[in-house]
PDB file of N, CA, C and O in Angstrom:
ATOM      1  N   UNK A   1       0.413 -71.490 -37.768  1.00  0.00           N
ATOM      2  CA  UNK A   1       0.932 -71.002 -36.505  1.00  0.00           C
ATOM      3  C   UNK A   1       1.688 -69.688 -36.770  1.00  0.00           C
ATOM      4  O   UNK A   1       2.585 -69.500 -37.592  1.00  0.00           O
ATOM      5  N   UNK A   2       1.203 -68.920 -36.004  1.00  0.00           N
ATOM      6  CA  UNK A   2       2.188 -67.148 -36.173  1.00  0.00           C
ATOM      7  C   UNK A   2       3.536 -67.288 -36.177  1.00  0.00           C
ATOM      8  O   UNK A   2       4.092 -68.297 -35.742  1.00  0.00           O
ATOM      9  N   UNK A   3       3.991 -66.542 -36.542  1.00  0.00           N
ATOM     10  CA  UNK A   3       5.409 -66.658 -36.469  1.00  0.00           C
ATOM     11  C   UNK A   3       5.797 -66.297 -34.575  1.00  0.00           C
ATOM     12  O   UNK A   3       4.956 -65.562 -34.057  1.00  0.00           O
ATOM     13  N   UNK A   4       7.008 -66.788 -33.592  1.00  0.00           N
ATOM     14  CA  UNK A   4       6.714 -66.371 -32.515  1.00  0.00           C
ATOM     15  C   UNK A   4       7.723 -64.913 -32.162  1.00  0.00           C
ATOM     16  O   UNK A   4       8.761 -64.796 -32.813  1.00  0.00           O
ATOM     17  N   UNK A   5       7.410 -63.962 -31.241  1.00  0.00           N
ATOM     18  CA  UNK A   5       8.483 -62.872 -31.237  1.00  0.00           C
ATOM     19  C   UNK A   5      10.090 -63.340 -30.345  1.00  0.00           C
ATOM     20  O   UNK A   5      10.183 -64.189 -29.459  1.00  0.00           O
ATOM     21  N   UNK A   6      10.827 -62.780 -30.722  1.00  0.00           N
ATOM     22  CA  UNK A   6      11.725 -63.231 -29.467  1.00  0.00           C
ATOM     23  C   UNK A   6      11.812 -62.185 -28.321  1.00  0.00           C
ATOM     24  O   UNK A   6      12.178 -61.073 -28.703  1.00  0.00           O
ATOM     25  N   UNK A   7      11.512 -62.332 -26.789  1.00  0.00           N
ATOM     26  CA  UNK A   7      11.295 -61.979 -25.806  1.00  0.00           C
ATOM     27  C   UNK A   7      12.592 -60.636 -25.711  1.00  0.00           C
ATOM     28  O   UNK A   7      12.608 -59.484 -25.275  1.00  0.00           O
ATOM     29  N   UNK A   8      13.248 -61.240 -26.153  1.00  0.00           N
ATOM     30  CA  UNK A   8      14.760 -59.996 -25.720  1.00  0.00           C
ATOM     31  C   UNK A   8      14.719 -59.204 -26.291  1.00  0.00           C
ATOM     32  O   UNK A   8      15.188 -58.151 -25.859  1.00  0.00           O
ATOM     33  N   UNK A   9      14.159 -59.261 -27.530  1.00  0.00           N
ATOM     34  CA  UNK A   9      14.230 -58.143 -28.152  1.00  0.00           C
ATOM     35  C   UNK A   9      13.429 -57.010 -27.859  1.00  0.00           C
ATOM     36  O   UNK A   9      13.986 -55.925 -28.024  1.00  0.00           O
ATOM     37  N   UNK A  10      12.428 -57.004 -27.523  1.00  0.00           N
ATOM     38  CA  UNK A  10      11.703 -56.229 -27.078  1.00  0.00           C
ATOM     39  C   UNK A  10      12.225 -55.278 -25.423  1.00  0.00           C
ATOM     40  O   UNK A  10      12.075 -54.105 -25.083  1.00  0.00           O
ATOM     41  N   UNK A  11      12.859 -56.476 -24.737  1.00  0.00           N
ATOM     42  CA  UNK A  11      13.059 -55.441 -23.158  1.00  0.00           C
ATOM     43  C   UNK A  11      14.608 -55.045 -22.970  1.00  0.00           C
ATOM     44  O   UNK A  11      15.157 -54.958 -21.872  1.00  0.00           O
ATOM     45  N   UNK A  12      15.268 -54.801 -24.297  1.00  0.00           N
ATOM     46  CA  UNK A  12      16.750 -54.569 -24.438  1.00  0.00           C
ATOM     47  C   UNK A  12      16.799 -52.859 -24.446  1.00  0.00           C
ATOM     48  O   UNK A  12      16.227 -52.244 -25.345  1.00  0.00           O
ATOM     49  N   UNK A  13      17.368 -52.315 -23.606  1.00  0.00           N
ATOM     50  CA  UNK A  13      17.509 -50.711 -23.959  1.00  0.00           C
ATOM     51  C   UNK A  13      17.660 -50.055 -24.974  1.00  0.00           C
ATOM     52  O   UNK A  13      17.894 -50.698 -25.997  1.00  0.00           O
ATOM     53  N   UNK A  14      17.603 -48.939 -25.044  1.00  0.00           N
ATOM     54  CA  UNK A  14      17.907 -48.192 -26.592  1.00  0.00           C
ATOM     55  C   UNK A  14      19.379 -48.287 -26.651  1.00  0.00           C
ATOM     56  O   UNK A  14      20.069 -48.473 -25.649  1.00  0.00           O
ATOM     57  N   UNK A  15      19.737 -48.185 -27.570  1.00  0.00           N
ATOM     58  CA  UNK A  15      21.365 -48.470 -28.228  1.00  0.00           C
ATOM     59  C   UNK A  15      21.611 -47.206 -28.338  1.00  0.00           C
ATOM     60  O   UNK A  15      22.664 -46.858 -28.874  1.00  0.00           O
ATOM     61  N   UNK A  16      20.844 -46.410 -27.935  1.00  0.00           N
ATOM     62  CA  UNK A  16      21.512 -44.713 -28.192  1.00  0.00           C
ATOM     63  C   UNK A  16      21.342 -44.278 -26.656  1.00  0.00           C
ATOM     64  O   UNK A  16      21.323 -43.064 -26.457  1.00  0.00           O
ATOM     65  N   UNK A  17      21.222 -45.086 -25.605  1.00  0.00           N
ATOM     66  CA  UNK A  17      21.196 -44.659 -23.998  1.00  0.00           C
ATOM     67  C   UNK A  17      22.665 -43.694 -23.731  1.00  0.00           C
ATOM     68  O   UNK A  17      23.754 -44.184 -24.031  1.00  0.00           O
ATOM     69  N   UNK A  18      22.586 -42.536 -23.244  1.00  0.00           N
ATOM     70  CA  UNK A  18      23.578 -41.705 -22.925  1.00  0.00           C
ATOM     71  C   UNK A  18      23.372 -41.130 -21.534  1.00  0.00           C
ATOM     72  O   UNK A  18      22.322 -40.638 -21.122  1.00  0.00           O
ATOM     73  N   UNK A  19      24.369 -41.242 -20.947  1.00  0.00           N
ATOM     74  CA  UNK A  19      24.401 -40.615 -19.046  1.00  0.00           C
ATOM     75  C   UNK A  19      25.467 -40.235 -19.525  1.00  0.00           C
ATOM     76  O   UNK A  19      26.389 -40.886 -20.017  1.00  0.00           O
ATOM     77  N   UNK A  20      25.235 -38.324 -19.262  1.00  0.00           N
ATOM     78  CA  UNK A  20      26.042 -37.225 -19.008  1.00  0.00           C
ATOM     79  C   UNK A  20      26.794 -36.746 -17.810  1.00  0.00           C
ATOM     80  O   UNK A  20      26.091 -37.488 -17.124  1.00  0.00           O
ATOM     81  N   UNK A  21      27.598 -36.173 -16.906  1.00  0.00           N
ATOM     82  CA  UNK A  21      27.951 -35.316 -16.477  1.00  0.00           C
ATOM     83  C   UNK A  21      27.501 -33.958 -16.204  1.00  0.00           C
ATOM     84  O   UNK A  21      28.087 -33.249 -17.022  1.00  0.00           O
ATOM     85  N   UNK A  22      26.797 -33.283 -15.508  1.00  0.00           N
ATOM     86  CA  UNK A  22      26.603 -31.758 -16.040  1.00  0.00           C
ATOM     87  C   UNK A  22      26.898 -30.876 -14.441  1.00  0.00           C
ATOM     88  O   UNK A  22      26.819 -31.097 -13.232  1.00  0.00           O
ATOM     89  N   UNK A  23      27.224 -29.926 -15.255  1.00  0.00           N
ATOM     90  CA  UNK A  23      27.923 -28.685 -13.801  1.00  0.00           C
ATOM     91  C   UNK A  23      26.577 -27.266 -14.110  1.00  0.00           C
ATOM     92  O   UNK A  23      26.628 -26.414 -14.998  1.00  0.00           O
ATOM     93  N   UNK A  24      26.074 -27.346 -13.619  1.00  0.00           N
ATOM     94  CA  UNK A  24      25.241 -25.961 -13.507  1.00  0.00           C
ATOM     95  C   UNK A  24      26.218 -24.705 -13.241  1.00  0.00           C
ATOM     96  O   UNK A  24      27.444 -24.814 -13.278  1.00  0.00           O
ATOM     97  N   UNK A  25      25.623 -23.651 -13.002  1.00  0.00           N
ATOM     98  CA  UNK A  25      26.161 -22.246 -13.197  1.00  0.00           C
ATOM     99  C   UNK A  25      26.205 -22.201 -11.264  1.00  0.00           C
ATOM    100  O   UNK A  25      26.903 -21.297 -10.804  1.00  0.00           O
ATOM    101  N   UNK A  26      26.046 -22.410 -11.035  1.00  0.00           N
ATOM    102  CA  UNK A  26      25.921 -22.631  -9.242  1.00  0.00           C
ATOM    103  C   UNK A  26      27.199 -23.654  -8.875  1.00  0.00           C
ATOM    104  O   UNK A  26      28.001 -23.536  -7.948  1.00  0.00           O
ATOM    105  N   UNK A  27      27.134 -24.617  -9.823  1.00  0.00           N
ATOM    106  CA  UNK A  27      28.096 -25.678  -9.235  1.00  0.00           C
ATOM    107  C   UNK A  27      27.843 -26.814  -8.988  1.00  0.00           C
ATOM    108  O   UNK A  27      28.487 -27.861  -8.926  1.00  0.00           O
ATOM    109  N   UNK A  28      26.362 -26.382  -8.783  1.00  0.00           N
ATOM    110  CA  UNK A  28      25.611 -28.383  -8.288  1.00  0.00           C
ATOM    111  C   UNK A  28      26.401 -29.267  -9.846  1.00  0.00           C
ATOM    112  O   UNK A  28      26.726 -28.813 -10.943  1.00  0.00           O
ATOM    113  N   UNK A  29      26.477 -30.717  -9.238  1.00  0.00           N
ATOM    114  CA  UNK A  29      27.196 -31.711 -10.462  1.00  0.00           C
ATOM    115  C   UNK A  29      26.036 -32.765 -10.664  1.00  0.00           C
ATOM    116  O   UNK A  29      25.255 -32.705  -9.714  1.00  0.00           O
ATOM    117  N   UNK A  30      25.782 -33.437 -11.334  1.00  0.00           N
ATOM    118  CA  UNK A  30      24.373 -34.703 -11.681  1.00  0.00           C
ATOM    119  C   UNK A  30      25.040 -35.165 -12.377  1.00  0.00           C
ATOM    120  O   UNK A  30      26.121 -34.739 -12.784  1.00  0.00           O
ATOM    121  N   UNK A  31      24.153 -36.743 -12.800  1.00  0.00           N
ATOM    122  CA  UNK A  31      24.507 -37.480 -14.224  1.00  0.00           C
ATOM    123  C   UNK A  31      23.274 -37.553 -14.473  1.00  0.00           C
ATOM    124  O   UNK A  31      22.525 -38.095 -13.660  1.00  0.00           O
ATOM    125  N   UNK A  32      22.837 -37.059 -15.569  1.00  0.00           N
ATOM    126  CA  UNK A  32      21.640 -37.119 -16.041  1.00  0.00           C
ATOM    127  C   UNK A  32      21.433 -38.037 -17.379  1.00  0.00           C
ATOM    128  O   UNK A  32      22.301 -38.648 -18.002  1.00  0.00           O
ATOM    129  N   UNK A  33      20.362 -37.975 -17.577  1.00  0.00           N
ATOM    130  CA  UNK A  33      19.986 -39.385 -18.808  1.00  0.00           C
ATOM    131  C   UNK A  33      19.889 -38.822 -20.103  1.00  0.00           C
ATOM    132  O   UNK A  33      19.724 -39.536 -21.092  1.00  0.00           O
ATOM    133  N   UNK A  34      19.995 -37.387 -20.174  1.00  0.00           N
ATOM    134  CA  UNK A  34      19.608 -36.734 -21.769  1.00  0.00           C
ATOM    135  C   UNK A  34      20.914 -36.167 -21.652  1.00  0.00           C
ATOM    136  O   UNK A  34      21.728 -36.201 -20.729  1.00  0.00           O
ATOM    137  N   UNK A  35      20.949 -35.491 -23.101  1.00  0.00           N
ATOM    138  CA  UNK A  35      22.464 -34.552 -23.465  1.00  0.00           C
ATOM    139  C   UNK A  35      21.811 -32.774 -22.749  1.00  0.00           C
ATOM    140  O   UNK A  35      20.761 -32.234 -23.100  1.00  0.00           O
ATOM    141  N   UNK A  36      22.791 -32.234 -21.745  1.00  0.00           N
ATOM    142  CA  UNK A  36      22.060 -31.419 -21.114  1.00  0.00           C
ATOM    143  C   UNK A  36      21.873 -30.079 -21.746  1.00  0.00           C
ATOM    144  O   UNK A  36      22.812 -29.677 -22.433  1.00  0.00           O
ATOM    145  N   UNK A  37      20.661 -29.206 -21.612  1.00  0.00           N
ATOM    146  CA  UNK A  37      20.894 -28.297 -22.096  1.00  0.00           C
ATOM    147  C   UNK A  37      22.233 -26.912 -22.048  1.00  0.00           C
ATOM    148  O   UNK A  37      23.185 -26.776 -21.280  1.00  0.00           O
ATOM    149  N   UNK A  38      21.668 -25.874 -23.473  1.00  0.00           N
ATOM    150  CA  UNK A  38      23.094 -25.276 -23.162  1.00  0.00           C
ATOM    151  C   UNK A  38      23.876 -24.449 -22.020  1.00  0.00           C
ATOM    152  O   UNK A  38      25.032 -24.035 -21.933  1.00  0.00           O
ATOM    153  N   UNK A  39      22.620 -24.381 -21.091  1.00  0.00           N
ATOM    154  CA  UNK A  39      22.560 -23.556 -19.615  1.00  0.00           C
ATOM    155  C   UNK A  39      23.313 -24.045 -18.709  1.00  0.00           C
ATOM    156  O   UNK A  39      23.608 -23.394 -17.706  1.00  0.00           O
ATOM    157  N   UNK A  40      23.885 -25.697 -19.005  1.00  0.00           N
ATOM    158  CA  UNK A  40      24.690 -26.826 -17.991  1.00  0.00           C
ATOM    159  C   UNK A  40      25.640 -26.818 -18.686  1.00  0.00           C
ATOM    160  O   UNK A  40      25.665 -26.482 -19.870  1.00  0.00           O
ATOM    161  N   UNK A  41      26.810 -27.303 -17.821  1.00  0.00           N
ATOM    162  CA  UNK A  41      28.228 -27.411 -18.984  1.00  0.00           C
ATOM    163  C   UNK A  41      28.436 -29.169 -18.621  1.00  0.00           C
ATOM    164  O   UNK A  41      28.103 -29.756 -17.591  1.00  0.00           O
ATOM    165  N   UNK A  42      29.078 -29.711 -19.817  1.00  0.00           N
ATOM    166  CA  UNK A  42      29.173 -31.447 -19.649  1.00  0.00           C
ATOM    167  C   UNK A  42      30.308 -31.650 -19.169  1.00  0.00           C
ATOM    168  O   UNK A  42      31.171 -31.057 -19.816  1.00  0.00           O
ATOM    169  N   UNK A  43      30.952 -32.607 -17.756  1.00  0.00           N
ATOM    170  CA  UNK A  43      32.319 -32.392 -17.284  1.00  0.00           C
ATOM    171  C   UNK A  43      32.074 -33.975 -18.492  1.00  0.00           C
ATOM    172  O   UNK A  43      31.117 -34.559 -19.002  1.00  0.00           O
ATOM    173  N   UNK A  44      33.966 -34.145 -18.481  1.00  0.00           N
ATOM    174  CA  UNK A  44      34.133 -35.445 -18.920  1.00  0.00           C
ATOM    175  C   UNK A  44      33.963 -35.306 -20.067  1.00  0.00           C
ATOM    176  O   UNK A  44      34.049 -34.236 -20.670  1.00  0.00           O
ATOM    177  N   UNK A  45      33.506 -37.147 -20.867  1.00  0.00           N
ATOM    178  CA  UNK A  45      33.300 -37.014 -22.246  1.00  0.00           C
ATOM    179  C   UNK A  45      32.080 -36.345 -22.504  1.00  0.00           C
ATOM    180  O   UNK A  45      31.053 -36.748 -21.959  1.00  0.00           O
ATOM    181  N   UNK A  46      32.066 -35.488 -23.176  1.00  0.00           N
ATOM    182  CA  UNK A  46      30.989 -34.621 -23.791  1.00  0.00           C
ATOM    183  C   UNK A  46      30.023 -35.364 -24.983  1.00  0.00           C
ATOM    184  O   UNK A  46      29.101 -34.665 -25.402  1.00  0.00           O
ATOM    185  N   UNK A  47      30.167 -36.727 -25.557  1.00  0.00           N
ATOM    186  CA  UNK A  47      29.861 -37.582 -26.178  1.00  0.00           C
ATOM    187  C   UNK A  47      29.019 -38.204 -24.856  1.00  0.00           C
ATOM    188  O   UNK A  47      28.150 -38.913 -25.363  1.00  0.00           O
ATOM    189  N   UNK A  48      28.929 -38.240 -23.862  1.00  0.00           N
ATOM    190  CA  UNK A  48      28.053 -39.297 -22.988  1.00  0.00           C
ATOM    191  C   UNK A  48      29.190 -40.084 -22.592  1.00  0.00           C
ATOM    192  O   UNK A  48      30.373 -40.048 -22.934  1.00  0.00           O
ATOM    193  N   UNK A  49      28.341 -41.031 -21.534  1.00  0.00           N
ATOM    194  CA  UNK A  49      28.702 -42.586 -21.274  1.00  0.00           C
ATOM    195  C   UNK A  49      27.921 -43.360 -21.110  1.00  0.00           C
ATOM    196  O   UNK A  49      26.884 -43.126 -20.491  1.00  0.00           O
ATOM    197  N   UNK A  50      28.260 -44.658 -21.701  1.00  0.00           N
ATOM    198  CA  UNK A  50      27.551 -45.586 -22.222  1.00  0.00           C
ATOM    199  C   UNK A  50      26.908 -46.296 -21.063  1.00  0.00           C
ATOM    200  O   UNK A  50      25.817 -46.866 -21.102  1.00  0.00           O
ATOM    201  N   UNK A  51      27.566 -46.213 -20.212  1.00  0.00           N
ATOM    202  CA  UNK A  51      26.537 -46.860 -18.366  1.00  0.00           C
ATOM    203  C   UNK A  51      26.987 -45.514 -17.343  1.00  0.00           C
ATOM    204  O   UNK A  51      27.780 -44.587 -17.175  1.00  0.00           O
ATOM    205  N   UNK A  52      25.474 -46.422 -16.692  1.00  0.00           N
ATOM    206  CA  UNK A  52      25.414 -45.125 -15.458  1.00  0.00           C
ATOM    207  C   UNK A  52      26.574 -44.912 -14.544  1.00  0.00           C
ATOM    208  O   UNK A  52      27.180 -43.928 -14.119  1.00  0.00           O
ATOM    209  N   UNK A  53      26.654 -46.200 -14.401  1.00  0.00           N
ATOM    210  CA  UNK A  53      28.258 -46.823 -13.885  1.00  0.00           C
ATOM    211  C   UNK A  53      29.466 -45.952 -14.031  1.00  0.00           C
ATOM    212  O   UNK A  53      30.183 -45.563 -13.109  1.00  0.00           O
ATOM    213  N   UNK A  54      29.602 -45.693 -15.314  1.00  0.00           N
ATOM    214  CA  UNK A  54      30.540 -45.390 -15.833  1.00  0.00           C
ATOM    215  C   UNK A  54      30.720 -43.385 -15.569  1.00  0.00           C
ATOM    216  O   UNK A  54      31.738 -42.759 -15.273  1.00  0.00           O
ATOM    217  N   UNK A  55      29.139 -42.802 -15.852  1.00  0.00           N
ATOM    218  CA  UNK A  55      28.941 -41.714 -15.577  1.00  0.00           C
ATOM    219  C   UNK A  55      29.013 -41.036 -14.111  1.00  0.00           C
ATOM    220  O   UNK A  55      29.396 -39.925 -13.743  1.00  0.00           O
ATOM    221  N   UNK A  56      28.591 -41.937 -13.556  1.00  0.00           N
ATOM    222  CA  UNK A  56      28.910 -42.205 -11.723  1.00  0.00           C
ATOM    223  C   UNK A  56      30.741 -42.176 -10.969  1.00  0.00           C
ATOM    224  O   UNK A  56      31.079 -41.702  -9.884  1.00  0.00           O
ATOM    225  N   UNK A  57      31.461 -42.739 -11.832  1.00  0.00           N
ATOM    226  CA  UNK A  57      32.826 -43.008 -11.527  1.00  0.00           C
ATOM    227  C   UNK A  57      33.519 -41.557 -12.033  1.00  0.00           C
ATOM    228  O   UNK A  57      34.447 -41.060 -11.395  1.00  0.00           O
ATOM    229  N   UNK A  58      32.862 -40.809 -13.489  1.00  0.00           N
ATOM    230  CA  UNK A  58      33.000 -39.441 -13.749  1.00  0.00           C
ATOM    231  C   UNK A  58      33.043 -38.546 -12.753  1.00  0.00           C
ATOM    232  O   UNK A  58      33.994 -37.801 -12.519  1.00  0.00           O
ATOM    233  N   UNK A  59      31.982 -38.606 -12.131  1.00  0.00           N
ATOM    234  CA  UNK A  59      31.180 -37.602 -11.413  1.00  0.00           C
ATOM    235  C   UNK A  59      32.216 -37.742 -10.048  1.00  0.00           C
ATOM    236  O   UNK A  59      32.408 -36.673  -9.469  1.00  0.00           O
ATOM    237  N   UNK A  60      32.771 -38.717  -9.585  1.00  0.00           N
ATOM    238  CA  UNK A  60      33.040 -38.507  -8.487  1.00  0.00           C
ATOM    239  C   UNK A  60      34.848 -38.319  -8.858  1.00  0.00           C
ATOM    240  O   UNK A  60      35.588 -38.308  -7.874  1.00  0.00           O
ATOM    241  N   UNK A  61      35.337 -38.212  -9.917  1.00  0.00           N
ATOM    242  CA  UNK A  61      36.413 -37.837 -10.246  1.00  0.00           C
ATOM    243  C   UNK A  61      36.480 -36.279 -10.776  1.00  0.00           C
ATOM    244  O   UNK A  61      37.432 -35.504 -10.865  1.00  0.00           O
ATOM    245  N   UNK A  62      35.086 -36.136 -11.091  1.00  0.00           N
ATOM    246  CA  UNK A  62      35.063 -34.700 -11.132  1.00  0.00           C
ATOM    247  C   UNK A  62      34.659 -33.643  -9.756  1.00  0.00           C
ATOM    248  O   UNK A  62      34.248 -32.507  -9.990  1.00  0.00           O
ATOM    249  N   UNK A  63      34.812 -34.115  -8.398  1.00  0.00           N
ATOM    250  CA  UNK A  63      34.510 -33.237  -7.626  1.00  0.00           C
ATOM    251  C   UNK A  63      35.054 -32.558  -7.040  1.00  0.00           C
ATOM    252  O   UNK A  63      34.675 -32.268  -5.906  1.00  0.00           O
ATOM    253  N   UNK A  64      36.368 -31.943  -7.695  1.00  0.00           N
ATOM    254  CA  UNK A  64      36.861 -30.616  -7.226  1.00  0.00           C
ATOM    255  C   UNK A  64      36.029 -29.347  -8.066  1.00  0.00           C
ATOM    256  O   UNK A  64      35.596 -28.350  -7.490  1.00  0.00           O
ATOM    257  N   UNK A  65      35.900 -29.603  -9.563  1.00  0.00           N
ATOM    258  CA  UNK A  65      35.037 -29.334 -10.288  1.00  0.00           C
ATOM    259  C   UNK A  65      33.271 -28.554  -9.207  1.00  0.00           C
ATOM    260  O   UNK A  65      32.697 -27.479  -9.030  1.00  0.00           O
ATOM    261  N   UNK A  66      33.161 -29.868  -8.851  1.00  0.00           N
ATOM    262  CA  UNK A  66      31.318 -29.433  -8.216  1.00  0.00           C
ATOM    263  C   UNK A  66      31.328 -29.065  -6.834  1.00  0.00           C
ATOM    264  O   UNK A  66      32.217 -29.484  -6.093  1.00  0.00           O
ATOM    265  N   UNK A  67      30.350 -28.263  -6.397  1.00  0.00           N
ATOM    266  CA  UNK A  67      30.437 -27.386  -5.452  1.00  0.00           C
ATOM    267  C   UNK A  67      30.403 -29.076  -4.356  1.00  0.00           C
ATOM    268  O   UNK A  67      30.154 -30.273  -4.497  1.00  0.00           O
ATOM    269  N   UNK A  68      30.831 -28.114  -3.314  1.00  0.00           N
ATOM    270  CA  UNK A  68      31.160 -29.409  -1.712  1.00  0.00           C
ATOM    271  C   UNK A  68      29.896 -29.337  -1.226  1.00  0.00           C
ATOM    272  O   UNK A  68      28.998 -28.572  -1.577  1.00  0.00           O
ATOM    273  N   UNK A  69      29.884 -30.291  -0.292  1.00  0.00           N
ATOM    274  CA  UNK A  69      28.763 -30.295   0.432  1.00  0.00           C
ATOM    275  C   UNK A  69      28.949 -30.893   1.761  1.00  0.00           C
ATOM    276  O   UNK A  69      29.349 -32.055   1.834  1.00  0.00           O
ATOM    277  N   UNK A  70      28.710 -30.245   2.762  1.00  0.00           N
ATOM    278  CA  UNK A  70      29.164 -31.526   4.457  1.00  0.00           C
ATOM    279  C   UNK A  70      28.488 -32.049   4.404  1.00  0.00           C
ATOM    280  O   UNK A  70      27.326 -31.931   4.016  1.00  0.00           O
ATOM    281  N   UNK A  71      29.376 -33.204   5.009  1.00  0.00           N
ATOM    282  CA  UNK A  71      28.875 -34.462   5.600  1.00  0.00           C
ATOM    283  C   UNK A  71      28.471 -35.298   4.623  1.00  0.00           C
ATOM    284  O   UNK A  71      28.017 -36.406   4.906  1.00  0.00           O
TER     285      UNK A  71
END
């Protein structure tokens, strides 16, 4: 009998997952999923964050930082 795989292991994320912060030269703000290029500047930890969650709660503490938008 094969040896069997274990299921989790396979659909577990990468252990190196990083959500950035980034401010463009305009002002627009994102959290994006890669480390951004050098054309974007990283608000926050510049190391990433470890959930989107976490990059999300950044972003909206950084919006004096990113340009406004109505409504």
């Amino acid at each position: 009998m094969p040896p069997s795989k274990s299921p989790s292991a396979s659909v577990l994320p990468p252990a190196t997952a990083k959500h950035y912060v980034a401010l463009d030269a305009v002002g627009n703000c994102a959290v994006v999923d890669a480390k951004p290029e050098d054309d974007l500047k990283i608000i926050g930890d510049s190391g990433g964050y470890a959930s989107w969650e976490s990059a999300n709660k950044a972003l909206k503490e950084a919006k004096a930082e990113c340009l406004s938008r109505p409504g």
